[in-house]
C-alpha positions in Angstrom: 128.7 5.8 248.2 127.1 2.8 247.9 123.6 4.4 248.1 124.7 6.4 245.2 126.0 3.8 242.9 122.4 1.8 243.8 120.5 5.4 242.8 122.7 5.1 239.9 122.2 1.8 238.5 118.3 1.9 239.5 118.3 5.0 237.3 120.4 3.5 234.7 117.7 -0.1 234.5 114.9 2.6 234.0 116.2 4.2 231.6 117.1 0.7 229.5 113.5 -0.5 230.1 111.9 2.8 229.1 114.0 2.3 225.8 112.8 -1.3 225.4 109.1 0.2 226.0 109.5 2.5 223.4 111.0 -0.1 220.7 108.8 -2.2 221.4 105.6 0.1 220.8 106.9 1.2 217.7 105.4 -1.0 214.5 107.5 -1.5 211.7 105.6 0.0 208.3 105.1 -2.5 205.9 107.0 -2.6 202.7 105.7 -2.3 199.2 105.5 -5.9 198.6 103.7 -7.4 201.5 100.9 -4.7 201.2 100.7 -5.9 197.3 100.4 -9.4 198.1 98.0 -8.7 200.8 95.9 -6.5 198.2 96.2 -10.0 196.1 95.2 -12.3 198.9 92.2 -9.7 199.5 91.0 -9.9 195.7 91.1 -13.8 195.4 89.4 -13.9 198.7 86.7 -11.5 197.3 86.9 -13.7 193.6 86.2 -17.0 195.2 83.3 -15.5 198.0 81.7 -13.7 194.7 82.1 -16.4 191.7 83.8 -19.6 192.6 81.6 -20.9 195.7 78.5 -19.5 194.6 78.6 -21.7 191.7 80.0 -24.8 193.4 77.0 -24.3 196.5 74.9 -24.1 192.8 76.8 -27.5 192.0 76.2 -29.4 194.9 72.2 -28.4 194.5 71.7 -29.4 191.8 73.6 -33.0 192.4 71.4 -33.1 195.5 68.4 -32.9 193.6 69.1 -34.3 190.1 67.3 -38.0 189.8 68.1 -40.8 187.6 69.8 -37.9 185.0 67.2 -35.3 185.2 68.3 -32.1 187.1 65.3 -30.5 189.1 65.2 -27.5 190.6 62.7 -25.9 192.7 61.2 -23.0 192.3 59.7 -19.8 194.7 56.0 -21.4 193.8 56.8 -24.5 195.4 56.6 -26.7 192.3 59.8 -28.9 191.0 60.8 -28.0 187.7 62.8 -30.3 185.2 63.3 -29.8 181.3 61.6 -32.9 178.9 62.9 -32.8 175.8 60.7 -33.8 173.1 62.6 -33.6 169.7 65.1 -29.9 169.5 61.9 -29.0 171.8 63.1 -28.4 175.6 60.5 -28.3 178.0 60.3 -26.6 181.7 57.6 -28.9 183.3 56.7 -28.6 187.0 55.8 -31.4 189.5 54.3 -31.1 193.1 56.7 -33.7 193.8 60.5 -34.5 193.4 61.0 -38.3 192.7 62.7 -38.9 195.6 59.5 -38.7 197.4 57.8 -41.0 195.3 59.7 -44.4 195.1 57.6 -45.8 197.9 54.7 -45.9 195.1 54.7 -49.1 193.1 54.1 -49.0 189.4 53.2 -51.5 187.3 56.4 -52.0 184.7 55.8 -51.3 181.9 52.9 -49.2 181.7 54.3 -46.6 180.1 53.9 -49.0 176.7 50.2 -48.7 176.8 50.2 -44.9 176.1 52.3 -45.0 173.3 50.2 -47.9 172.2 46.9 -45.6 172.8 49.2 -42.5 170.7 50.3 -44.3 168.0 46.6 -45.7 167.4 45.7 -42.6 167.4 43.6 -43.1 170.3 41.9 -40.9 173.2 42.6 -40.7 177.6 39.2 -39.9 179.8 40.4 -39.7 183.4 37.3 -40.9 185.2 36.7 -39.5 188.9 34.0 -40.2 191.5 32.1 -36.9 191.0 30.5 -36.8 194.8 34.4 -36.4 195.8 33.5 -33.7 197.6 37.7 -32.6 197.6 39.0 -30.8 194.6 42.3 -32.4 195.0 40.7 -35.3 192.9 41.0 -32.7 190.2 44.2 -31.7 190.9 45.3 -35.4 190.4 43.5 -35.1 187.0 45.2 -31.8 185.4 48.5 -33.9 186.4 47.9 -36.2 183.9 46.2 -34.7 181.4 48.9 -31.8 180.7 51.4 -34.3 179.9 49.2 -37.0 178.1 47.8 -33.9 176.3 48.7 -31.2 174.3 50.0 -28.6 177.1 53.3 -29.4 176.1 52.7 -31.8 173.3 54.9 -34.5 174.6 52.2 -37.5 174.2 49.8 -35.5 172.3 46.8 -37.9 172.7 43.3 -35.9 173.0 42.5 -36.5 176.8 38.9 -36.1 178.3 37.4 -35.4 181.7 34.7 -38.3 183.1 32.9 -39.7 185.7 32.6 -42.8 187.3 29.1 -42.9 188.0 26.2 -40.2 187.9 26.3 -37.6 190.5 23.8 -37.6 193.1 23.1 -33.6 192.2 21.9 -33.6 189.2 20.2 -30.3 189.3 22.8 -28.6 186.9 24.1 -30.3 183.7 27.6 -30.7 183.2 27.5 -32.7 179.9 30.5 -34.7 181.3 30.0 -38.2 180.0 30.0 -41.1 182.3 33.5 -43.7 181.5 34.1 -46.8 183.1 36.6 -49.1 182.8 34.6 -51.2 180.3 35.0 -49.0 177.5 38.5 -49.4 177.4 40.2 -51.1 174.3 43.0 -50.2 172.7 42.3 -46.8 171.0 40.5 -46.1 174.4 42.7 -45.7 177.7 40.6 -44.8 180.7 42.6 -43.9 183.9 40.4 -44.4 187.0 41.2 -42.2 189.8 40.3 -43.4 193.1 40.4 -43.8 196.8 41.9 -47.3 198.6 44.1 -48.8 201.0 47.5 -48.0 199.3 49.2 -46.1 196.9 49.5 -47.7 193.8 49.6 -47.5 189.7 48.6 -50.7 187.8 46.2 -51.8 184.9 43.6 -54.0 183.6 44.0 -54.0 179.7 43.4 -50.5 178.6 42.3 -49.4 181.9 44.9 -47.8 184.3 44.0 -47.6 188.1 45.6 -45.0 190.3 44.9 -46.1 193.8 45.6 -43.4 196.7 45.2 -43.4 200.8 43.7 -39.7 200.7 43.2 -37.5 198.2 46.2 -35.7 199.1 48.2 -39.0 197.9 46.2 -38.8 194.7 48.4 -36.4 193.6 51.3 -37.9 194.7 50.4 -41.1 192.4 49.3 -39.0 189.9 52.7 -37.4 189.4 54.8 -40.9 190.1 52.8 -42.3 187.2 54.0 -39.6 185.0 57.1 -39.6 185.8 56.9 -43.1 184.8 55.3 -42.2 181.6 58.2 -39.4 180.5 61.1 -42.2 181.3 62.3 -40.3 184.8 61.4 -43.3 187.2 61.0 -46.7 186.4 
């Protein structure tokens, strides 16, 4: 008897676990509303991955690289692009270097004055170079300045000239560039000597402005923190 009634209430556990099993394994289907505000959670997950961080990742960029007001952005060819304006005029000019880069380069204050003064004289630029460079970046430096002093983008708008230093040793083929020191300089005259030296550095003797640059590869680096300089983004 007692054998039996064990059988029994062995068979009789079994059977109340198989149950449990089975209500267990069953999922309850979701209602109307919860799969409607999960369709909702979906679609603002979907709005904010599509529109909202997107623009704030395009935010934060654009903070990160905007310098003393002027947002720059930097394009696939390299170059950092930020918009002069020159009247109702916007302009998209490039730079091989964001300012950031440049504020170990000291510039004389205040030499942006002797531009205007060389504009509203209605003066001339000849950026003089050592023509026995032997390194084209020298020319690089050059077209730096003379796209903003000139009238690429007419924001100074003075005429500005190539020059040499000195005579080239090869003399064999005639350039007909004329030789400018810093002697002719006077007030309707600017002449910006480019040059190699011990540091980086932008300064001036009256009417004559002296970029001084480590390598030729910093040439352009004082080159464009001059400019900068001369268009009111760096000081």
């Amino acid at each position: 008897m007692r054998a039996k009634k064990s059988a029994g209430k062995e068979k009789e556990k079994k059977m109340v676990r198989k149950k449990m099993k089975m209500t267990t394994g069953k999922k309850k289907p979701l209602s109307s509303t919860a799969k409607f505000i999960i369709f909702c959670g979906l679609l603002v997950v979907l709005f904010l991955s599509i529109i909202i961080i997107p623009s704030l990742v395009r935010k934060a960029r654009l903070e990160k690289y905007k310098y003393n007001n002027f947002e720059f952005v930097k394009k696939k060819d390299g170059f950092w692009y930020t918009i002069v304006q020159k009247g109702a005029q916007p302009y998209w000019i490039p730079f091989y270097y964001h300012p950031s880069e440049l504020e170990d380069i000291p510039v004389e204050p205040g030499l942006r004055d002797k531009f205007f003064m060389i504009r509203d004289n209605n003066g001339s630029i000849y950026i003089t170079i050592d023509p026995d460079a032997g390194n084209n970046t020298i020319v690089i430096a050059g077209v730096e300045i003379s796209r903003i002093t000139g009238s690429r983008y007419d924001l100074l708008g003075v005429p500005t000239h190539s020059a040499f230093i000195k005579p080239p040793r090869e003399t064999a083929t005639e350039t007909g560039t004329p030789i400018v020191t810093c002697k002719y300089a006077n007030n309707r005259t600017m002449v910006i000597w480019i040059t190699l030296s011990d540091k980086n550095v932008a300064y001036s003797y009256g009417y004559c402005v002296i970029l001084e640059a480590r390598t030729y590869n910093d040439m352009v680096r004082v080159a464009d923190r001059t400019m900068y300089h001369l268009l009111g983004i760096m000081s």
